[in-house]
N, C-alpha and C positions, 0 to 999 in steps of 0.2 A: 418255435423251433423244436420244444420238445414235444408239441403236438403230433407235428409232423415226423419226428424221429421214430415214435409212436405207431403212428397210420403205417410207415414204412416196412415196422417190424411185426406188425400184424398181418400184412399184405405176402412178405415171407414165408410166413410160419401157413397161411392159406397156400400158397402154391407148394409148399415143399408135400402137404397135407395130399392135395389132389391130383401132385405129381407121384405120391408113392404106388398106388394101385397102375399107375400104368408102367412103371420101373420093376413092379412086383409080376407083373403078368409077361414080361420080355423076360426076363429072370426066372421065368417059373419055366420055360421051354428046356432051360439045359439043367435045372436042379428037383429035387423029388417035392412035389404040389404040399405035402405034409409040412414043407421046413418055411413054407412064406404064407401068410394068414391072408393075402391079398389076392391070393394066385385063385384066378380067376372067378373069384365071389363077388360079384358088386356088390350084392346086398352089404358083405360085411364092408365093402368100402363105404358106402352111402350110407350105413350106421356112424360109422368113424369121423365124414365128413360133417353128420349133424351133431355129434357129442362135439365133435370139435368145433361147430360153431357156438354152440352152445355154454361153452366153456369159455370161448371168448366175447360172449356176452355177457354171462355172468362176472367173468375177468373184467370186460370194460365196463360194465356199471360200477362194481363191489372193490376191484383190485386198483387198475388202473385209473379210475376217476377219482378217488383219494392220494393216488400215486403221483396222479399227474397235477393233482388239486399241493399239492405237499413240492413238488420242485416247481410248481411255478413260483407259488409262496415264496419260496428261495431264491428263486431267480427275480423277484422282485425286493427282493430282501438285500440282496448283492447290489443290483441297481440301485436302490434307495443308499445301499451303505457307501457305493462308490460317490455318487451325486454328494451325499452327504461330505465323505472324505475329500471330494473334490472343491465344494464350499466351505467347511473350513481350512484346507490350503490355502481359497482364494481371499478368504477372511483373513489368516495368519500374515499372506504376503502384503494384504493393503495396510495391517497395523505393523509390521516391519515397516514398510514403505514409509508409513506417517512418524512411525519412532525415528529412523533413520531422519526425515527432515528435521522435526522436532530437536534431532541431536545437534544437525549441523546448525539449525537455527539457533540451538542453546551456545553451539560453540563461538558464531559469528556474535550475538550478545555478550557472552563473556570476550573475546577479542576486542568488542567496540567498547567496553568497561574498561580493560587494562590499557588499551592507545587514549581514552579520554582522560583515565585516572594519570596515562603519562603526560599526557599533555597539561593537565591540573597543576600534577605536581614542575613541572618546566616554569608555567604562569607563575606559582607561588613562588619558585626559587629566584625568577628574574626579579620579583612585584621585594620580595624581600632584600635582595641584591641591591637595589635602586632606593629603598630607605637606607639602608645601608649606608648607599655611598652618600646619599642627601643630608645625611646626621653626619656623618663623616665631614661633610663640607660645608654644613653650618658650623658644627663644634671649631673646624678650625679659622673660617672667616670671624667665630668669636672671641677664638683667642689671640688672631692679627689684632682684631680691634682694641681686645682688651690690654695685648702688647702695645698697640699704637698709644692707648690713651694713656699710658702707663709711662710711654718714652718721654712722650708730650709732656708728660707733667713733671718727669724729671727735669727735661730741656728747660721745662721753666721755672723750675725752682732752681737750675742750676744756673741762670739767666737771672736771676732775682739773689741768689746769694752772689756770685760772681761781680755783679752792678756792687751789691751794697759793701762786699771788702773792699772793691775798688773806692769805693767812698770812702770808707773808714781809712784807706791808705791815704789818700788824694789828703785828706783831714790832717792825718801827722804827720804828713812829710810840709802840707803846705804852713802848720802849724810849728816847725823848728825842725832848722838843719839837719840833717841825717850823717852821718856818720858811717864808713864802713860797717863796720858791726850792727850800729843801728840798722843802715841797710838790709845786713841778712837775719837778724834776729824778726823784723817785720815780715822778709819774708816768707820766714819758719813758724808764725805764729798764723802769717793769712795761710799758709797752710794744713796750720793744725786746724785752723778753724773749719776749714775747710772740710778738715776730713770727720768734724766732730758733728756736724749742720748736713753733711750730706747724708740722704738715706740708707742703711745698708740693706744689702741685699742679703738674703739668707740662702 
């Protein structure tokens, strides 16, 4: 592209060159031949025409082949930086891309941690609930028993002293008369006894 920008403006600078002697000689009819250097000289145009190629050979080996040598340099420099600039965007966008998963990844792990850790904790409050109630309902099936066997043994110790003052009664009454008084004085005493034999309770 800037070769040819190049070729374009040397191509110009040629015609405006070989167009001046004949712009100068139509010009030279109506003004004094002294005021235009071209007015009707070829020689001095066809000097003009080789100094000036001449110059733009010199020019395009010396000037412009370093010129042109120097913005292409650039223009591959720009290209290289945009390419560049262009692949790390595309680098930048695929490790956002991968952060981005990576995150939602980190987040759906931490999510399945706290639903599992809630469900852990559920387990352990039932799993603990259920000893609970199971201690709960041995301690008390052991304290029926221990009330039962407890009843029982009163019932029969009260079954065993009950039989033996009725003995003891059956004994002196069938042993001599009873008397009113004798009457309740016996039965103040199977009372006492009664209540001195039985167990107390605290």
């Amino acid at each position: 592209m800037i070769e040819r920008a190049l070729a374009g403006l040397t191509t110009l600078l040629v015609a405006l060159v070989l167009a001046a002697p004949v712009a100068a000689a139509e010009g030279g009819h109506g003004e004094g031949a002294a005021s235009n250097p071209f007015a009707g000289d070829i020689g001095n145009a066809l000097w003009t025409v080789i100094i000036f190629v001449l110059v733009l050979v010199v020019l395009g080996k010396y000037a412009w082949g370093p010129i042109l040598k120097n913005l292409q340099a650039r223009e591959n420099f720009i290209f290289e930086s945009l390419e560049k600039a262009k692949r790390d965007r595309d680098e930048a966008e695929a490790r956002l891309k991968q952060y981005e998963e990576r995150l939602a990844s980190a987040r759906a792990e931490a999510s399945a941690i706290v639903d599992e850790g809630r469900r852990d904790a559920g387990v352990e409050k039932r799993r603990i609930e259920d000893e609970a109630r199971q201690e709960a309902d041995r301690t008390l099936e052991r304290a029926k028993r221990e009330i039962q066997i407890a009843t029982d043994t009163a019932t029969k110790e009260l079954y065993t002293l009950s039989a033996r003052l009725s003995t003891e009664m059956a004994t002196r009454i069938v042993g001599r008369e009873l008397t009113a008084q004798d009457h309740e004085r016996l039965i103040a005493e199977s009372i006492d006894a009664l209540n001195a034999r039985s167990p107390r309770v605290s």
